[in-house]
C-alpha positions in Angstrom: 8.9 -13.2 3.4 12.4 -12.6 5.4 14.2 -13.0 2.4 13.4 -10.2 0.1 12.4 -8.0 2.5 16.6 -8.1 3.5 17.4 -8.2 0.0 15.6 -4.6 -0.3 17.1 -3.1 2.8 20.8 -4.7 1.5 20.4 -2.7 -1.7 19.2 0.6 0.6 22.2 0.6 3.1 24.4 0.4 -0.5 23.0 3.3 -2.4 22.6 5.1 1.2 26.2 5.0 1.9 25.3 5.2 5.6 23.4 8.5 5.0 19.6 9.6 6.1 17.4 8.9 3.2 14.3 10.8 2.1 11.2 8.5 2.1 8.9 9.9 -0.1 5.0 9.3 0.5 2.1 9.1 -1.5 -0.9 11.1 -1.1 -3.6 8.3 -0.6 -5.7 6.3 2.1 -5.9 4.0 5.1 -4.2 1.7 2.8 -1.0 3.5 2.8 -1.1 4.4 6.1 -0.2 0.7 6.8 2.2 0.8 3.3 3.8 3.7 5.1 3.9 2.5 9.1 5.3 -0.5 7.3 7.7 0.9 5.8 8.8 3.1 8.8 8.9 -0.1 11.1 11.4 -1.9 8.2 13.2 1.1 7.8 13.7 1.4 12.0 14.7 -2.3 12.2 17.3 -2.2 9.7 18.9 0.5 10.8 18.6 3.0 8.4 17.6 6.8 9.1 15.2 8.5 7.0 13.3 11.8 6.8 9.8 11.7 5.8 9.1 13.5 2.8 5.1 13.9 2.0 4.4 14.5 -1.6 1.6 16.3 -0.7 3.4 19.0 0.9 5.8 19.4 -2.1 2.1 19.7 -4.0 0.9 22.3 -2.2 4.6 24.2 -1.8 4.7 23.8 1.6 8.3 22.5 1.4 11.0 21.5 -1.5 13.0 18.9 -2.2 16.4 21.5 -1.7 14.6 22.1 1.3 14.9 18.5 2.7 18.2 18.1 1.4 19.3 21.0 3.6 17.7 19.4 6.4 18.8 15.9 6.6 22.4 17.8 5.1 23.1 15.6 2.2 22.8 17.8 -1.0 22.3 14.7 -3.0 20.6 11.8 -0.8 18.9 8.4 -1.9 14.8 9.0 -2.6 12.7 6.2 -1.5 9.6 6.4 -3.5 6.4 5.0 -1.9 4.6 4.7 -5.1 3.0 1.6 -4.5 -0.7 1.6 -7.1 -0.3 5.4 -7.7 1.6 4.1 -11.2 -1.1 1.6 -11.6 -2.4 4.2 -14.3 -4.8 5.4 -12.5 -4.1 8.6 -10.9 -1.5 11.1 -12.2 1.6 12.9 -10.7 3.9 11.1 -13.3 5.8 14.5 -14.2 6.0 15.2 -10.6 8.1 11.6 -10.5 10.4 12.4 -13.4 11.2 15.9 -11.7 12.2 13.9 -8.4 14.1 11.7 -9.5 16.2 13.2 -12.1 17.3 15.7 -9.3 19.2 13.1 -7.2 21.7 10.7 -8.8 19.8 7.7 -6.8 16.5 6.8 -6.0 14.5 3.8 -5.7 11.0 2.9 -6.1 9.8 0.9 -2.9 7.4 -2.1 -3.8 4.9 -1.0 -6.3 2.6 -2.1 -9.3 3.6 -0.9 -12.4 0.9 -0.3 -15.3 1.9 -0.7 -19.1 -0.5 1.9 -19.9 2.5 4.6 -18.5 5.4 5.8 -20.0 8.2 5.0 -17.9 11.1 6.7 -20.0 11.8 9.7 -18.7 12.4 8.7 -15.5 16.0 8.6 -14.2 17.8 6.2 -15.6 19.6 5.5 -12.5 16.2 4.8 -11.1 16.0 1.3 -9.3 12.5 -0.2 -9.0 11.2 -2.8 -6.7 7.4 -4.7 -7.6 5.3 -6.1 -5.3 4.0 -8.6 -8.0 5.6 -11.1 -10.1 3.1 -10.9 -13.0 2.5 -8.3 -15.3 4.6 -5.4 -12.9 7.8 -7.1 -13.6 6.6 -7.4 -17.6 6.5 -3.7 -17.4 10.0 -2.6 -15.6 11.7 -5.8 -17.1 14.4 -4.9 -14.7 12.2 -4.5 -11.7 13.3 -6.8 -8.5 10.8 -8.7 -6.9 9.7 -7.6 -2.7 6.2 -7.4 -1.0 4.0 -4.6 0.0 5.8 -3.1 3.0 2.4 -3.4 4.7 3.8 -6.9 5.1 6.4 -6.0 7.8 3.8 -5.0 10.2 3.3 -7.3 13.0 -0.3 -7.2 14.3 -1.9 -9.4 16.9 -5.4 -9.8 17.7 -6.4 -8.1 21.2 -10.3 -9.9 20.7 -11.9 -12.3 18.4 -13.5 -11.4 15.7 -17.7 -12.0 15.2 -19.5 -11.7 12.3 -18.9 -10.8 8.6 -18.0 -7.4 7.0 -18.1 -6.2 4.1 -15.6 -3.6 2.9 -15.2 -3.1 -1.2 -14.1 -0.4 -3.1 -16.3 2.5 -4.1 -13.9 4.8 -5.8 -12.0 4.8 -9.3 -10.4 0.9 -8.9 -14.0 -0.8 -8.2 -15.3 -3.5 -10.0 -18.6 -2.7 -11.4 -19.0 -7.0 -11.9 -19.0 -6.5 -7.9 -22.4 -5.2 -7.1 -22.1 -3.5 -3.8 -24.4 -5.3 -0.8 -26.4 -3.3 2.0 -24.1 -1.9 4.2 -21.1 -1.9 2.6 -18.0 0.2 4.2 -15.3 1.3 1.9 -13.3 2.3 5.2 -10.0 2.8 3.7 -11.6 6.0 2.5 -12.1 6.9 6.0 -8.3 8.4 6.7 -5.2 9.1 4.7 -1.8 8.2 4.2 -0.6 10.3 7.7 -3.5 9.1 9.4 -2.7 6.5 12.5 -4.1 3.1 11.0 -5.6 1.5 14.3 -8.7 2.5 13.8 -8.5 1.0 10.5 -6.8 -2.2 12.2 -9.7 -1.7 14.9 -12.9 -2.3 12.5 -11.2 -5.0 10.3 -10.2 -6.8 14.0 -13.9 -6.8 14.8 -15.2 -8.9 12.3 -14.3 -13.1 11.9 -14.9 -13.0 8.7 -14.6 -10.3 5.7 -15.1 -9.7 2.1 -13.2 -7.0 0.4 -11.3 -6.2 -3.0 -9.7 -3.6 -0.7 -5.8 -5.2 -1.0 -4.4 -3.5 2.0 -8.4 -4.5 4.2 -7.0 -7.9 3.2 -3.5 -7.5 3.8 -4.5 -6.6 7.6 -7.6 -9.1 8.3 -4.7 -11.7 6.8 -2.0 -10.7 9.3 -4.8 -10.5 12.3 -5.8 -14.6 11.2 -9.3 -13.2 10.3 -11.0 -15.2 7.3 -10.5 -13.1 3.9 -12.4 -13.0 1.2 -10.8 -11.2 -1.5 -12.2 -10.2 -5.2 -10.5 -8.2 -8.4 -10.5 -4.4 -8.7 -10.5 -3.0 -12.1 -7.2 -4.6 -13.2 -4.8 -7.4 -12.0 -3.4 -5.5 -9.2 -5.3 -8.0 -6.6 -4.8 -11.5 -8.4 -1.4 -10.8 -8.7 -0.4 -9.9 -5.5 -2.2 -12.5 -3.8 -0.4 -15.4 -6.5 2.8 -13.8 -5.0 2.4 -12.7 -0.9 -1.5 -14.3 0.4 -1.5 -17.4 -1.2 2.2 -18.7 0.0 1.6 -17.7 3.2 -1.8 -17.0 4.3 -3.7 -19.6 4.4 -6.7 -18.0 5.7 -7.0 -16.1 2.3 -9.4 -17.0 -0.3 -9.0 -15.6 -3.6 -12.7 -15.3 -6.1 -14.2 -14.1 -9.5 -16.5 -11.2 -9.4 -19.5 -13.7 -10.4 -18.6 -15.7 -7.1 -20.0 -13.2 -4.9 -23.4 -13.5 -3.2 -24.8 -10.5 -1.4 -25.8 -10.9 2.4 -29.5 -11.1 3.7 -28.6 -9.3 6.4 -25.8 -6.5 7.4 -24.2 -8.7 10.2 -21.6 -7.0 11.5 -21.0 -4.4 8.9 -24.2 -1.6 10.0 -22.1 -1.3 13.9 -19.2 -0.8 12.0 -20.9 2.2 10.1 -22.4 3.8 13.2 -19.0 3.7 15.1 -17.2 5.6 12.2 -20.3 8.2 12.2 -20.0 8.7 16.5 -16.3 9.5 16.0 -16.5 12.1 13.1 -19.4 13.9 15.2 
């Protein structure tokens, strides 16, 4: 994974010129947490200062872009979008994007998935995009370069081994209604956001040896932490594709399956624990 990961920050420290970039992140869950703690740990190791920049305080006026630029003192700096699914088609926030970067003469999209079912014209044309898959994201942005999720930079290791098996699908807008959900069920990257610290996150999926999830970043971190993953489709090809291009070449301990592959438990296992520990900590 090296390789393009240097490639990327190569084509940062260009457009950069040597200068603090603005890293832009995306309102969302556990799951970017790691995308951006990834991020901010490649960032840090190659050298290149940056200012986070929270779309959700631009959202809620708590700050502007001229704002940021005054800070970091660079009237026109490189934007580093952390868009990763959020152009999946999904969610919205487009206009938001063509604002942003039409009001800097660079910016680049960090690894994402890119949906045909958006309009990608108005955005700058100077624009630079990066996909995190090498199917139907790099159909869309024909120009797109290839790099992983920047959850992939993280280095995690074990502290305990894992028992028993958890179960941690999607219960929001992505799931898979083929999927149905089994007893006990913990959809924990709904449990913190993108600012939130991910070990807790890194804590429940470390607990289990064995998981089933078409959560991409749950698999992305029981993959790093050598725990057995098995991982299903959400509601479009996000999850095939991005396991035919970063799990399968390197993660061995990944197992990829249809929807009509999965059996429910008999039991909870592992997976009821989980829930009560998440409950305790909120109270």
């Amino acid at each position: 994974m090296t390789g393009a990961f240097d490639a990327l920050a190569h084509e940062i420290k260009d457009l950069a010129n040597g200068e603090t970039v603005l890293l832009l992140t995306n309102r969302g869950n556990y799951g970017d947490s790691l995308i951006r703690v990834g991020a901010e740990e490649f960032l840090r190791f190659h050298q290149i200062p940056y200012r986070l920049l929270p779309r959700k305080k631009l959202e809620k006026g708590q700050t502007t872009l001229e704002r940021e630029c005054a800070i970091i003192r660079n009237k026109d700096p490189l934007l580093l979008l952390l868009t990763a699914g959020v152009l999946s088609g999904h969610y919205g926030g487009m206009d938001q994007l063509v604002t942003l970067t039409n009001s800097v003469s660079r910016s680049l999209f960090m690894p994402s998935t890119y949906s045909d079912k958006l309009d990608y014209s108005s955005l700058a044309k100077t624009s630079v995009f990066y996909a995190r898959d090498k199917a139907e994201s790099m159909q869309t942005i024909a120009h797109a370069k290839f790099c992983h999720d920047m959850a992939f930079f993280l280095e995690l290791t074990p502290r305990r081994p894992g028992r028993g098996t958890g179960y941690f699908f999607r219960t929001d807008v992505e799931r898979n209604d083929l999927i149905p959900l089994p007893a006990g069920n913990v959809d924990i990257s709904r449990k913190g956001k993108t600012a939130s610290n991910p070990a807790r996150f890194i804590s429940m999926i470390e607990k289990v040896e064995i998981l089933h999830t078409n959560r991409l970043h749950v698999a992305i971190a029981g993959a790093i932490l050598g725990r057995e993953v098995h991982l299903y489709p959400n509601d479009y090809f996000k999850i095939r594709a991005m396991y035919d291009a970063s799990l399968a070449p390197y993660y061995p301990n990944v197992f990829f399956h249809d929807p009509e592959d999965f059996q429910a438990p008999v039991s909870t296992s592992l997976v009821e624990p989980l829930m009560h520990l998440f409950r305790r900590r909120r109270s």
